[in-house]
C-alpha positions in Angstrom: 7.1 -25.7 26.9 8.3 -26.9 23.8 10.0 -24.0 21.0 6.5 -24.9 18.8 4.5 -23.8 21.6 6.5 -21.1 22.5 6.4 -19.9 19.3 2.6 -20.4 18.7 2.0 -18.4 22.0 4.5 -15.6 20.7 2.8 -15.1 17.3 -1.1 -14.9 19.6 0.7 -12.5 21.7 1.8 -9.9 19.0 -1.6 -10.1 17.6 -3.2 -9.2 20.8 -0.4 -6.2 21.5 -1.1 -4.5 18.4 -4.9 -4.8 18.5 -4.3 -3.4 22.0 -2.7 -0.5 20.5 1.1 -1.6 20.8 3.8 -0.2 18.1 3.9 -2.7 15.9 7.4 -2.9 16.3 8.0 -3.0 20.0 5.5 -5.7 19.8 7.2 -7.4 17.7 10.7 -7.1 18.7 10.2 -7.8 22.3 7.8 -10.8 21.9 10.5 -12.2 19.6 13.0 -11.1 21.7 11.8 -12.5 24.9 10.4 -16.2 22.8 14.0 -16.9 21.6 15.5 -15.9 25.5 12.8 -18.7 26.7 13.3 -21.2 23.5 16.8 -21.5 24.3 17.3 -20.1 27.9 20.0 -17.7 26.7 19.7 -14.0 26.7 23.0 -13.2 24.9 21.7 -15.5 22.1 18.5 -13.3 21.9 21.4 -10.0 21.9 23.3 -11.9 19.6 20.4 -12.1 16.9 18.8 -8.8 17.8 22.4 -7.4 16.4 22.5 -9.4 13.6 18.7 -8.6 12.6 20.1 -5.1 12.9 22.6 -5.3 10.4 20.9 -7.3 7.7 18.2 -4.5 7.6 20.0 -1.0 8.6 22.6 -1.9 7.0 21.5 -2.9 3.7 21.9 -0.6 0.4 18.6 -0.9 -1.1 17.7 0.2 2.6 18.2 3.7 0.7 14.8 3.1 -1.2 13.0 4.1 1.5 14.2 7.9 2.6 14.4 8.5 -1.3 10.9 7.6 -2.3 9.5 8.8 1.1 10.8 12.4 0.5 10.0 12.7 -3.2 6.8 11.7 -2.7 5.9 14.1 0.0 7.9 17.2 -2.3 5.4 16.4 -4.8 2.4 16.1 -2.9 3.1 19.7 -1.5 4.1 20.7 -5.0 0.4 20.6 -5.7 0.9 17.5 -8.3 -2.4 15.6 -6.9 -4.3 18.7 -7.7 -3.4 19.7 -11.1 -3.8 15.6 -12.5 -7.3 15.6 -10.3 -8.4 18.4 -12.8 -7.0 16.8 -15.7 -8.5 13.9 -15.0 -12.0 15.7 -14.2 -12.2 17.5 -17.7 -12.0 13.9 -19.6 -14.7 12.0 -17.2 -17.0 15.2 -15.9 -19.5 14.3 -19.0 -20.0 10.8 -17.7 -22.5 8.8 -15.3 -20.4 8.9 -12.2 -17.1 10.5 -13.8 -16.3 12.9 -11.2 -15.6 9.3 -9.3 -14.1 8.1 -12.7 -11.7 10.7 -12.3 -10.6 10.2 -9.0 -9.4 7.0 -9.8 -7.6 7.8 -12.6 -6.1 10.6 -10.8 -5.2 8.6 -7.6 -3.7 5.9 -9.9 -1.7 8.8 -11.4 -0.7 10.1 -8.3 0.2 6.8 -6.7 3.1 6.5 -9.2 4.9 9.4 -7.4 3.9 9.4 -4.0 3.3 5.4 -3.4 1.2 6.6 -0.1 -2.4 5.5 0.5 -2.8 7.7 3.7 -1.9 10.5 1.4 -4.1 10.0 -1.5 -7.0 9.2 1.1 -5.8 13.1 2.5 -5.5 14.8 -0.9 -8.3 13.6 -2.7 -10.6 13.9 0.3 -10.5 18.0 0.4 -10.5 17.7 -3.2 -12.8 15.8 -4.6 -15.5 14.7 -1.9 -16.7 18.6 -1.3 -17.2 18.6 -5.4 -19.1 15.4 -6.0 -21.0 16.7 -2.6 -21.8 20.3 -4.6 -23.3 18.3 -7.5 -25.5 15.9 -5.1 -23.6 12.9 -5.4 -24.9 10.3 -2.6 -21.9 11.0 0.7 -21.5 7.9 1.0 -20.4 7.0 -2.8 -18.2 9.5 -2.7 -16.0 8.6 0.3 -16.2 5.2 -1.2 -14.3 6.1 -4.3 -11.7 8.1 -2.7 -11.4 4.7 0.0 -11.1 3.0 -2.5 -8.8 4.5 -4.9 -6.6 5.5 -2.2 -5.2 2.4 -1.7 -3.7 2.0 -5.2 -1.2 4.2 -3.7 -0.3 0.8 -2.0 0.3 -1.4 -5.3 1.5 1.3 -8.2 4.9 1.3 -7.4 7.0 3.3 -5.6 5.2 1.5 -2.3 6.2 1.2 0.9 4.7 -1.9 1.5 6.5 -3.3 -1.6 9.3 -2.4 -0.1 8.6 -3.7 2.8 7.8 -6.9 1.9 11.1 -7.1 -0.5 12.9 -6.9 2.7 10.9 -10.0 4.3 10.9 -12.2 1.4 14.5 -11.3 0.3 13.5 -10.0 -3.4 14.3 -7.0 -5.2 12.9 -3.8 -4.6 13.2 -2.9 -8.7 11.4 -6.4 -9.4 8.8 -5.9 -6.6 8.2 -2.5 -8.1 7.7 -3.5 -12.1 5.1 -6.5 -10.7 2.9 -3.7 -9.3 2.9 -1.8 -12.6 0.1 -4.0 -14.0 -1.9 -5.3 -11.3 -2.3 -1.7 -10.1 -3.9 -0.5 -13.3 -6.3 -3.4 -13.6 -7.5 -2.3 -10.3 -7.6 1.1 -11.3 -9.9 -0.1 -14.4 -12.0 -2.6 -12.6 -13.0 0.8 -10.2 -13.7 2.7 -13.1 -16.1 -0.2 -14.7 -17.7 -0.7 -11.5 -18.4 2.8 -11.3 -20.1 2.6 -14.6 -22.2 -0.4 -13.4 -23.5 1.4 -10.6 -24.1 4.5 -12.7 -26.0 2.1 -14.9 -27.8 -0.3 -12.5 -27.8 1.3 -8.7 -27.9 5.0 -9.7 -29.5 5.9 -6.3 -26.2 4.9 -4.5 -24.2 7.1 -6.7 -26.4 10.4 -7.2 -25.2 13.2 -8.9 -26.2 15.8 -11.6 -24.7 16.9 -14.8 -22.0 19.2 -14.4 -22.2 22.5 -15.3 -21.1 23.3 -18.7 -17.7 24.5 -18.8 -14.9 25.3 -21.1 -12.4 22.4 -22.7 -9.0 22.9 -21.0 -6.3 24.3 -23.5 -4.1 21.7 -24.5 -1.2 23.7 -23.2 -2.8 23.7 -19.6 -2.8 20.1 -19.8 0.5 20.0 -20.7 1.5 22.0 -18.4 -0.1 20.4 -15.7 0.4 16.7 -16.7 4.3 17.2 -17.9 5.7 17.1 -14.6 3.8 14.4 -13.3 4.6 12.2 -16.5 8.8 13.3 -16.3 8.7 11.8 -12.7 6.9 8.7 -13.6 9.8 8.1 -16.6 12.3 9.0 -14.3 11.5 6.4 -11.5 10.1 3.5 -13.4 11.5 4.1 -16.9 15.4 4.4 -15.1 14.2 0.8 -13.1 12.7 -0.8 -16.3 15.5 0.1 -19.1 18.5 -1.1 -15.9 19.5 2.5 -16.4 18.8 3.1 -12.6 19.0 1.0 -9.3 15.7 1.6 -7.2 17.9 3.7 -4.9 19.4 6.0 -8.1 16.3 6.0 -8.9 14.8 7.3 -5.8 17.8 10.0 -6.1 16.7 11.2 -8.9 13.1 11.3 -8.6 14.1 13.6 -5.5 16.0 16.0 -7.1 13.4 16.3 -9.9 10.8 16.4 -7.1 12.7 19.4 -5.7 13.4 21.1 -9.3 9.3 20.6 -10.1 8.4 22.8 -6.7 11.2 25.0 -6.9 9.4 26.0 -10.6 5.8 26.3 -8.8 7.5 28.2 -6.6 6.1 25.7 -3.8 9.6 25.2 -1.8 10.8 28.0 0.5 13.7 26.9 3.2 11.2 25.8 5.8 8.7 23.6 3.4 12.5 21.4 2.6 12.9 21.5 6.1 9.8 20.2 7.6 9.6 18.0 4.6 13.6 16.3 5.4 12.1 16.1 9.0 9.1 14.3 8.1 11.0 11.9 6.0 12.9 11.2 9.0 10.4 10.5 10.9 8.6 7.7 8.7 12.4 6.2 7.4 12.7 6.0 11.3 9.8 4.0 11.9 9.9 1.7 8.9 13.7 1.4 10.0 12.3 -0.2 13.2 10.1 -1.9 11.5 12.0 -3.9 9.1 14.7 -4.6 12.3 11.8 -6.0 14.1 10.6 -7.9 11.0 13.8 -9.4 11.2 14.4 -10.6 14.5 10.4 -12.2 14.5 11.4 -14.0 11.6 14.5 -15.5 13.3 12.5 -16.4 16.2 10.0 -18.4 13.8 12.9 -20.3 12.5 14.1 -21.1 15.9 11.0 -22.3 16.7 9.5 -24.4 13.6 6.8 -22.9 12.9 7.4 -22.4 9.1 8.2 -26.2 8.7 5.7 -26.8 11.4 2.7 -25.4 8.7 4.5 -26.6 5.6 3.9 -30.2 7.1 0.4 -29.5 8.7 -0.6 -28.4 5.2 1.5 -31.8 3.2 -0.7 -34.3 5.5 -3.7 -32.6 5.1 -3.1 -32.7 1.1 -4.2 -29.0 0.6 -4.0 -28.2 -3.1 -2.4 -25.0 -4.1 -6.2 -23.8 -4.4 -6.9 -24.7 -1.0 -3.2 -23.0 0.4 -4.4 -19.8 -1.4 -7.9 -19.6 0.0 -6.7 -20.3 3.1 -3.9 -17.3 2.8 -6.4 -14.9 1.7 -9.1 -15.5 4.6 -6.2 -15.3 7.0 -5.3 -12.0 5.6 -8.9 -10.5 5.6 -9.6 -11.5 8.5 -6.7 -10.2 10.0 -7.2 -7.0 8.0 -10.9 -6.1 10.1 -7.8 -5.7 13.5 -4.6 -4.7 11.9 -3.3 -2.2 9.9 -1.3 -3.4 6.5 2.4 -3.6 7.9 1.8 -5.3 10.8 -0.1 -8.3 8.5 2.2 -8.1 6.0 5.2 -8.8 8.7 3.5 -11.1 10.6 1.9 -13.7 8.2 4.1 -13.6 5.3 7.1 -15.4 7.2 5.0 -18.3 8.1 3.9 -18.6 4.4 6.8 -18.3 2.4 8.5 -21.3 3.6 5.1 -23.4 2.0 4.5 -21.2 -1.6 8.7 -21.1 -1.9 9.0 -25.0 -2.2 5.9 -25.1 -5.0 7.8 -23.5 -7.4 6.1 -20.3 -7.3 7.7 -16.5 -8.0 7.5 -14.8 -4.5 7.5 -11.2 -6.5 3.8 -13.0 -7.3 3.5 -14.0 -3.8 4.4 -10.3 -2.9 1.6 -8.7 -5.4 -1.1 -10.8 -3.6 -0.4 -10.5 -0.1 -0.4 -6.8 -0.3 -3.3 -6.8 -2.4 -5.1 -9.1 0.1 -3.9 -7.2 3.0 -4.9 -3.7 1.4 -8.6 -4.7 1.5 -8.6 -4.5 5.3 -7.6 -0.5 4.8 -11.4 -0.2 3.6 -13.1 -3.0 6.3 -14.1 -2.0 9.7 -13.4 -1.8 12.7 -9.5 -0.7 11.9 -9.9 0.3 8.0 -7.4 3.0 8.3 -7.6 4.7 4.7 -12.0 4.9 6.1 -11.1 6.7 9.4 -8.4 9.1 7.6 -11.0 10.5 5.2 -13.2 10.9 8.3 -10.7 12.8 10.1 -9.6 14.7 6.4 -13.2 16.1 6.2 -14.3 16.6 9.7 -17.6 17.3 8.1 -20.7 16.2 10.4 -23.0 15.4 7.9 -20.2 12.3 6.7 -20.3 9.4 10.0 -17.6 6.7 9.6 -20.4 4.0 8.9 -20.8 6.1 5.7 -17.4 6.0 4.7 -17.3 2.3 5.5 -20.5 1.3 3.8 -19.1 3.5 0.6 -15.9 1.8 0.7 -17.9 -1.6 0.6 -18.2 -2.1 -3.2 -14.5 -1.0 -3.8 -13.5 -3.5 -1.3 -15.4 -6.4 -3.1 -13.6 -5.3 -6.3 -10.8 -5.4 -5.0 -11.5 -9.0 -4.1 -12.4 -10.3 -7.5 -9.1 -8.5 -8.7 -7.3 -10.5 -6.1 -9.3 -14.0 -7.3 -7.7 -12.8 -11.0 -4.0 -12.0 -9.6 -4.0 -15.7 -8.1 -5.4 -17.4 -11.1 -3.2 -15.8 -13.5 0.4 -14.9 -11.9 0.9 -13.8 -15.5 -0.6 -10.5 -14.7 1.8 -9.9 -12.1 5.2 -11.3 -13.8 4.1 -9.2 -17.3 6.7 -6.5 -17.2 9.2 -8.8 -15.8 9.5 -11.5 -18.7 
């Protein structure tokens, strides 16, 4: 077999092993392992570039990013943070058609920018916000929708893991990759918020709901107090990366500490809460540590094989346009999105692709923006939509079926689509902060 076909078969294979339930990562590492042992009928070459895959990701500084962010956003998640912005939010849309679901996307947004988690936003907001809009007969499935579908901004507002991962793939900088999300994530978070008013307006059987109960404008020094913290952290982490203050990874550090200061004050962090929380940040660095050395090594093995210059010429002779590359980009995603989680399309696809969009002149930190947005949709499309099934498992509330959660995150994920379709057309929107 010739190393194209080898490498064709290796890329099917880890596709199959993960939709088969595979780690990601052992997927990918021994496929590629095992494809460059065959390609070149050496297995101390495949050991040789294993260990080198494993220093240029371990062993890298901004690797630091990851522990850092990881653990200050879980500090401020159990610091109650999510909670206190959700009723901040709530006071200024509760008066509106649909602004209970108003203000879960401007409170997810919010609490993206210090937790950069959509599992966890799909956790918080879902014991938070679904029983509410349920007590003031919203329709179920609108609102699981709007906490799908605002969960993945935790995904795009910086800090993000998948920014970060994908930083490490393309070779760009995590501060750079993080700025670019600033503004694509808060169109997103305003194209919810208008489609939420179009339903109100248009479909107000699929959204429900009565007005609230009349209550009581929240002191201005409540808001304060409960906005304050949220707003230091937020200047802390982006301001230190935007003025060059800060590195992403002193950044990181000192989003931590303030992380730790901010629960110490709510009196939220006793000896075992750091504990369990260190542990936990363990736990995910560990994975995404594997991840990233797997990442590595598959991306190695498509180099040793052609396949980036194999598509780069398939795609020359056929005379695709840059239209035609992008459309074809994007339906590979979301189709890959309705069978694997975001990493694992992220890790996979984007090393094939950046050997085409590099050459045409265009900024990979744009590239990056759009293939997480395009690969975020699959959290909200069946069968594997991952933020769907953990607001499922969040409520565990019988009434709720997953096709409900799915059918309610069905308008989000359309929207999220025609913010994509704007993303491509005008990488402007993505470069904004950085010029």
């Amino acid at each position: 077999m010739t190393p194209i076909e080898i490498g064709l078969l290796s890329v099917v294979a880890i596709v199959l092993l993960i939709y088969l339930g595979v780690y990601i990562a052992v997927a990918l590492g021994v496929v590629s392992f095992v494809a460059i042992w065959f390609m070149r009928d050496s297995v101390d070459l495949s050991f040789a570039l294993l260990k080198i895959a494993t220093g240029d990701s371990a062993m890298e500084y901004t690797f630091a990013t990851i522990p850092l962010f990881t653990f200050m956003g879980l500090i401020v998640s159990k610091a109650g943070l999510g909670a206190d912005v959700y009723s901040v939010m709530n006071q200024a849309f509760r008066r509106l058609t649909g602004g209970i679901g108003m203000a879960t996307v401007g409170a997810n947004a919010v609490f993206a920018a210090v937790t950069g988690s959509s599992i966890a936003s799909a956790s918080v907001f879902s014991k938070m916000a679904v029983p509410e809009m349920l007590a003031l007969r919203y329709n179920p499935r609108f609102a699981v929708g709007v906490v799908a579908g605002s969960s993945v901004l935790g995904m795009i507002i910086p800090p993000s893991a998948m920014l970060i991962i994908y930083s490490f793939v393309a070779e760009q900088s995590v501060g750079e990759m993080f700025l670019a999300g600033v503004v694509p994530g808060i169109l997103l978070a305003v194209a919810y918020v208008l489609a939420i008013a179009f339903m109100g307006r248009f479909t107000p059987g699929f959204v429900g709901g009565q007005a609230a109960q009349a209550t009581p404008l929240m002191p201005w020094s409540e808001v304060l107090l409960k906005t304050l913290p949220t707003v230091l952290l937020i200047a802390v982490v982006l301001g230190g990366i935007y003025t060059g203050w800060t590195t992403p990874v002193e950044a990181g550090a000192a989003g931590s500490l303030l992380g730790i200061l901010i629960a110490l004050a709510r009196r939220r962090m006793t000896w075992k809460v750091f504990w369990d929380t260190v542990l936990e940040t363990g736990h995910i660095t560990a994975a995404i540590l594997f991840l990233i050395t797997a990442a590595s090594i598959y991306a190695r093995m498509l180099g040793l094989a052609g396949l980036p210059n194999e598509l780069s010429q398939l795609l020359a002779e056929r005379e695709f346009s840059f239209l035609g590359i992008m459309v074809l980009y994007v339906l590979l995603m979301l189709f890959l999105g309705t069978i694997l989680d975001t990493a694992s399309i992220i890790l996979i696809v984007v090393p094939l692709f950046l050997p085409v969009i590099e050459p045409m002149g265009l900024s990979l930190v744009w590239f990056g923006i759009v293939s997480v947005v395009a690969a975020e949709i699959g959290l909200l499309t069946p069968p594997l939509g991952l933020s769907c099934f953990v607001i499922k498992a969040t409520l565990n509330d019988d009434r709720i079926a997953l096709k409900d959660v799915f059918l309610g995150a069905l308008p989000f994920a359309f929207v999220m689509l025609l913010v994509l379709v704007v993303l491509i057309r005008y990488p402007s929107l993505s470069l904004a902060i950085l010029n």
